[in-house]
C-alpha positions in Angstrom: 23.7 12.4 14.9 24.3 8.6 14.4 20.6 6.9 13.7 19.7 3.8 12.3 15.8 4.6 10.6 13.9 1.2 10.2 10.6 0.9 8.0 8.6 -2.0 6.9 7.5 0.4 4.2 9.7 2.5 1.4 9.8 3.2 -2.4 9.7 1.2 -4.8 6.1 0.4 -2.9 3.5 3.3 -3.2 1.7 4.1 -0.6 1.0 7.6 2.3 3.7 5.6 4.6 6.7 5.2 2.2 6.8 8.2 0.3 6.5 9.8 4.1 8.8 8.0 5.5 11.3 8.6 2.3 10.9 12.2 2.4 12.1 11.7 6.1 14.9 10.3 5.3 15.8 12.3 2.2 15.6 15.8 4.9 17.4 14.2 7.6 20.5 13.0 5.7 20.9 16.4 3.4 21.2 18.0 7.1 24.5 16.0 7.5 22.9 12.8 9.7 24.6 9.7 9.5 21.7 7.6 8.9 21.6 3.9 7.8 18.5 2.7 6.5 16.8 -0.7 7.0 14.1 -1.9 5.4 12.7 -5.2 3.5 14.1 -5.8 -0.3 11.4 -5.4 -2.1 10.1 -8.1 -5.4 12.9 -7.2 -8.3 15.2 -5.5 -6.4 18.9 -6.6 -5.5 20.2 -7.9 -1.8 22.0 -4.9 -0.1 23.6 -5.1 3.3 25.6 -1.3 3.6 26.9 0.9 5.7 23.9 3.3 4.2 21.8 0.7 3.6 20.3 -2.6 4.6 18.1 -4.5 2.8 16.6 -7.7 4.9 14.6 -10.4 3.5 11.1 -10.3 3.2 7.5 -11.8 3.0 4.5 -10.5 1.5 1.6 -9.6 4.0 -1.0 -12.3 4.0 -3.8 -9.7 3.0 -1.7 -7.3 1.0 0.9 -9.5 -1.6 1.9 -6.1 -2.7 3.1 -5.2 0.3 5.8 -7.2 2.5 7.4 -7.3 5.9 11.1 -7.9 7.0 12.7 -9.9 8.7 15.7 -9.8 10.9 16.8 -11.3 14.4 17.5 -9.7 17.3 21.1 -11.4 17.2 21.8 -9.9 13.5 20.4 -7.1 14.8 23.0 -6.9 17.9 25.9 -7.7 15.5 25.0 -4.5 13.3 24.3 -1.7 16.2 27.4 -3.3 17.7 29.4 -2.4 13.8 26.6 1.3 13.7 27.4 2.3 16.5 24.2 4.8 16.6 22.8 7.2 19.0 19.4 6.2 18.1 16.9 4.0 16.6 13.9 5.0 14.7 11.2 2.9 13.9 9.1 4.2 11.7 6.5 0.8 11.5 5.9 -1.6 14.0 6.2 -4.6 12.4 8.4 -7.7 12.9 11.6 -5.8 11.5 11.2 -3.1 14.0 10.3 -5.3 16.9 13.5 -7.0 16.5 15.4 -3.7 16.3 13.8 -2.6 19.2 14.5 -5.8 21.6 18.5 -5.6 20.3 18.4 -1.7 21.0 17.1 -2.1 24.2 19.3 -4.8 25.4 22.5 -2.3 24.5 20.3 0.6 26.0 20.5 2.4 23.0 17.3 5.3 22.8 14.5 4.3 20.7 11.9 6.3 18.8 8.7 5.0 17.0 5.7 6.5 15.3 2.6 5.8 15.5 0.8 5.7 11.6 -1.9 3.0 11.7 -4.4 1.7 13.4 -4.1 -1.5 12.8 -6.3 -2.5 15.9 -9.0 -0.8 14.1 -8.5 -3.1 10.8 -9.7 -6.8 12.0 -13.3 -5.1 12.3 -12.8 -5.2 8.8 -11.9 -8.6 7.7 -14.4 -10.1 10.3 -11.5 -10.5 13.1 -13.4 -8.0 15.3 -11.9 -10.3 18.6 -8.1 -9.6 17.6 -9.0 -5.9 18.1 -8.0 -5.8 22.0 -5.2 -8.3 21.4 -3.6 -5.3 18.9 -4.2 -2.6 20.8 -2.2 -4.4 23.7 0.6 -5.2 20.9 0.8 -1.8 19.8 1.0 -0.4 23.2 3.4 -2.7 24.3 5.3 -1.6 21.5 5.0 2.0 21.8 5.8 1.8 25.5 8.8 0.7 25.1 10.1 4.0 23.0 11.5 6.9 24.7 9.8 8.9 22.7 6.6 8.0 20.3 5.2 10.7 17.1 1.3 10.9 16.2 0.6 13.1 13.4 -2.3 14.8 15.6 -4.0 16.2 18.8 -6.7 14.1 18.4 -4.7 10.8 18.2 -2.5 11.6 21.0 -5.8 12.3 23.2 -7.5 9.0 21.6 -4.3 7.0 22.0 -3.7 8.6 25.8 -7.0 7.0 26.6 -5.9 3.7 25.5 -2.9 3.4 27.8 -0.1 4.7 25.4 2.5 7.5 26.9 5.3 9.7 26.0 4.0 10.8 22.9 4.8 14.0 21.0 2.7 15.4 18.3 4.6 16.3 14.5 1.9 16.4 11.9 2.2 15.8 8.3 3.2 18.4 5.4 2.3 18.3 1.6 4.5 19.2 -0.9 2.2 22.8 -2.2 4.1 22.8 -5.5 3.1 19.2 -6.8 -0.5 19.5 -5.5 -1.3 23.2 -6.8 -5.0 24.4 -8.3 -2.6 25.4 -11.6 -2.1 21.6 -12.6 -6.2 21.4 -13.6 -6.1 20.4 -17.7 -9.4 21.1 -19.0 -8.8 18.2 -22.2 -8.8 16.0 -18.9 -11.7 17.6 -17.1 -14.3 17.0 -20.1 -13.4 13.6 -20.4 -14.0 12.9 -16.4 -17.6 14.8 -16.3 -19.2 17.5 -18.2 -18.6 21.3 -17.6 -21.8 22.2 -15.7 -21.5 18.8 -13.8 -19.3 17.7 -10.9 -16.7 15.6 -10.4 -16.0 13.5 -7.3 -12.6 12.1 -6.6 -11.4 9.1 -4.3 -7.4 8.7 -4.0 -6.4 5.5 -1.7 -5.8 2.0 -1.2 -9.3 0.1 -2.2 -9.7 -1.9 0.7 -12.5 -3.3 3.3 -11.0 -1.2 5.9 -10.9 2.6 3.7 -14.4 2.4 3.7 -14.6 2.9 -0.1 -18.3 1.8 -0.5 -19.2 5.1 1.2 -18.2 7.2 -1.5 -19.4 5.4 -4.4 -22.6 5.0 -2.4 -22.2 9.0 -1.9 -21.9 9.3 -5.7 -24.8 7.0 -6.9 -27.3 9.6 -4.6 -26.0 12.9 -6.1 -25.9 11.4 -10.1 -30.2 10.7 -8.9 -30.2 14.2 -8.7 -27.2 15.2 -10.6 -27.4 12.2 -13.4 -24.2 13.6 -15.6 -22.2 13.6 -12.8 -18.6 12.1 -12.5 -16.5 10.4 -10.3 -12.7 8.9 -10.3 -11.4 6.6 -8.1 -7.7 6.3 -8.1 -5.7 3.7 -6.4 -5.6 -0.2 -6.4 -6.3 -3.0 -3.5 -8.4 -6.1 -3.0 -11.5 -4.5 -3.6 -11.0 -3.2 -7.4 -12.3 -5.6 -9.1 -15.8 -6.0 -7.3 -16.3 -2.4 -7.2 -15.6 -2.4 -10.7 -18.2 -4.7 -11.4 -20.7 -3.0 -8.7 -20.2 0.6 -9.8 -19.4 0.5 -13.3 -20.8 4.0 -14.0 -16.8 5.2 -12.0 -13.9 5.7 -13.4 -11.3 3.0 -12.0 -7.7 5.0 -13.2 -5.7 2.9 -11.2 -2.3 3.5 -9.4 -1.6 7.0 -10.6 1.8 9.2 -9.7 3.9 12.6 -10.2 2.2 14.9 -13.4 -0.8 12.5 -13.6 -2.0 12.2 -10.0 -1.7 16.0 -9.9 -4.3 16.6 -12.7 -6.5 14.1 -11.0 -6.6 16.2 -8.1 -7.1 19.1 -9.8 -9.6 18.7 -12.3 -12.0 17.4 -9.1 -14.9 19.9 -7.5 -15.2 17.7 -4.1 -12.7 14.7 -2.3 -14.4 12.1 -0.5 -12.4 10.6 2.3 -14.8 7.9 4.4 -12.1 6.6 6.3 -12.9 5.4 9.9 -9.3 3.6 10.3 -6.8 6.4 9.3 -4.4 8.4 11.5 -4.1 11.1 9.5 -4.7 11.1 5.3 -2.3 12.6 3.6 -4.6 12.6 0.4 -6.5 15.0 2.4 -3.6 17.6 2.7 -3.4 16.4 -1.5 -6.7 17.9 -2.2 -6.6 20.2 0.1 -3.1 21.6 -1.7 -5.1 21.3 -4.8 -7.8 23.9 -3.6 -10.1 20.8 -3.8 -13.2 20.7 -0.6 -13.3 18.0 1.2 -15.5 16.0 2.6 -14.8 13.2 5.5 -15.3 11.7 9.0 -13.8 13.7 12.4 -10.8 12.0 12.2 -7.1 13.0 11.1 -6.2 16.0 8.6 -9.9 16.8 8.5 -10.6 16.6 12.2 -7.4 18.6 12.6 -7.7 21.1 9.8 -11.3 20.9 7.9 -13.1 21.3 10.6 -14.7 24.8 10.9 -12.2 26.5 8.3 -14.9 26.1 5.1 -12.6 24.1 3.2 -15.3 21.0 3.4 -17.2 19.0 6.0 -16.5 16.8 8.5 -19.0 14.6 9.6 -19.0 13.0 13.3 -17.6 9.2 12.7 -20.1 6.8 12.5 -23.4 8.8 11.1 -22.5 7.3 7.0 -26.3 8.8 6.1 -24.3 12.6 7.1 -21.7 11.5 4.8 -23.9 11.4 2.0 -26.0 14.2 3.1 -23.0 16.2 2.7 -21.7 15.2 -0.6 -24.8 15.9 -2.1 -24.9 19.4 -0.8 -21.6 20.2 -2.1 -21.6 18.5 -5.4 -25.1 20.1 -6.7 -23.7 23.6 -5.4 -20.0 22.9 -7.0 -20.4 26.2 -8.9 -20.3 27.9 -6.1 -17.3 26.4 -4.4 -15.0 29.5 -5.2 -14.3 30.5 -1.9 -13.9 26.9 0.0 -11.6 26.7 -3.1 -9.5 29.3 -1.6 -10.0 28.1 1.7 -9.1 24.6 1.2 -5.6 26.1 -0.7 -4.8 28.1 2.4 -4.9 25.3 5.0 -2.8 23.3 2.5 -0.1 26.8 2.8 0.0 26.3 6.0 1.0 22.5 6.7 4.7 23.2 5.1 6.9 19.9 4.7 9.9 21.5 6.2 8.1 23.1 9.2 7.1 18.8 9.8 10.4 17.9 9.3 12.3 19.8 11.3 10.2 19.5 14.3 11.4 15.4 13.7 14.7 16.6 13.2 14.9 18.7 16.3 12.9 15.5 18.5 15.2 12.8 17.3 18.3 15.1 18.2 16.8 16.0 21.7 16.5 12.1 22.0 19.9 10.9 20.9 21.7 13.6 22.9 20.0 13.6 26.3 19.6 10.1 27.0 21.9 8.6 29.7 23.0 5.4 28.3 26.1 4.1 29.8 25.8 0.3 28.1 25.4 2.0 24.6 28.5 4.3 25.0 30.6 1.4 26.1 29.0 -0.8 22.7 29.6 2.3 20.3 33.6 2.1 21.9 34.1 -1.5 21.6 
């Protein structure tokens, strides 16, 4: 298979979406696909324009200077399908770079794919923008409908998302790599430096910003330490909101952007995961704790509405009731000695959400796609 896999996101950038989407593309071209990857150029990185590989210019997002968007026109974008010649487009972001990939595929009635990661209809709430909410929503869905064929990584967002108006969606999931996130990588040098022995220790991993509800856990954390006082937390990530939660909660421990050895003994030194997003698709730090027999807590939403829910590997709370949130964090922090079997629990749901199982469900979508779609103008464009 021929495919041209656009994202707005990739490595060097950290973040659930690029390392996702990398693995992607990493599985897909070690099964022999001709893929060509396009994607911004990223601050201190060189201009590439390849048969592999196309690096566009790019802008930093107004909120997020760490993160940027591509641009491209739908005219370059012609010229290059035109040289391609692919059987599909993927789009694995909908942002400006994809739209215009999506106009020129269209036009040459080549078949489109899309996923859907983020809500971002659900982000202007956030940054008091609550009126842009509806005009997203009809963005995204215009988008969306557009695709042949459109991933969600669960049941629950494909019924929340068939309510809103949005079609021809298929459901994929996410994996987690079992190896990297594994019980085995807790260092007990670490552990004693985060919170005492007989006290627990409370772990955030994510993007600190207005619309990951961070506030919830570290509100979470200040009730259990009343009871608890030489309990720990760790909060690991960066965003907007670092610095005044800093200066807010200065009793947590702010680590930063962690990665590879040293994300993996965060995880595992940690007796319970708070996850308060209202705004997430899915969570893949969920499936992180989850790998690292670590319980979780969070809201009915994504990996824990899919998985957590009912297995003993945590709670999930209904979305919206924050004072539940709490409730539960406190139970399962002062009873963290007892946490052996949702321990076990949590490892086994983590077993069972294999990255190559995920993968080759994509694999075998995109290939149904490319090969069954009558497209008479895009035969004629790949001969010319």
């Amino acid at each position: 298979m021929r495919l041209v896999y656009v994202t707005e996101t990739y490595p060097p950038e950290i973040n659930g979406v690029a390392l996702t989407v990398q693995r992607a593309v990493s599985h897909l071209r070690r099964q022999g696909h001709d893929l060509t990857l396009v994607r911004p150029q990223q601050r201190d990185e060189g201009p590439l324009d390849s048969r592999h590989e196309w690096r566009t210019a790019g802008l930093p997002l107004p909120m997020y200077p760490d993160l940027r968007f591509g641009l491209a026109w739908p005219g370059q974008w012609r010229e290059r399908l035109l040289q391609w010649r692919p059987e599909l487009v993927h789009l694995a972001t909908p942002g400006p770079l994809a739209w215009a990939a999506l106009h020129a595929a269209r036009a040459l009635d080549i078949p489109v794919t899309a996923e859907f990661r983020t809500n971002f209809h659900l982000y202007s709430a956030h940054y008091g923008l609550s009126w842009l909410s509806p005009v997203v929503l009809r963005v995204l869905r215009a988008f969306h409908g557009r695709a042949q064929r459109n991933y969600v990584p669960t049941h629950l967002a494909r019924r929340e998302l068939a309510r809103a108006g949005f079609s021809q969606m298929e459901v994929i999931g996410r994996g987690v790599d079992t190896e990297r996130f594994h019980p085995r990588h807790r260092c007990d040098w670490l552990r004693e430096q985060l919170a005492p022995p007989d006290a627990p220790l409370l772990l955030y991993v994510g993007r600190l910003a207005a619309e990951k509800n961070v506030e919830l856990a570290l509100q979470a954390y200040d009730v259990v330490r009343a009871g608890m006082p030489r309990a720990g937390m760790v909060v690991v990530g960066d965003g907007p909101m670092r610095r005044s939660l800093q200066a807010r909660y200065p009793q947590v421990r702010f680590v930063g952007m962690q990665t590879g050895e040293a994300l993996s003994r965060y995880y595992a030194a940690a007796d319970l995961f708070l996850f308060p997003s209202l705004s997430d698709t899915f969570g893949n730090v969920v499936l992180e704790a989850l790998a690292s027999g670590v319980p979780v807590v969070a809201f009915d939403l994504g990996a824990a509405g899919e998985l957590v829910q009912g297995s003993g590997a945590g709670r999930v709370i209904p979305n919206g009731q924050p004072e539940q949130f709490i409730t539960a964090t406190c139970a399962l922090a002062w009873q963290h000695r007892h946490a052996g079997l949702q321990r076990e629990r949590a490892r086994a749901l983590a077993l069972n959400a294999r990255w190559d199982q995920v993968l080759s469900r994509l694999e075998h979508s995109l290939l149904e796609v490319a090969h069954g779609h009558d497209a008479p103008r895009a035969r004629q464009a790949r001969a010319a």
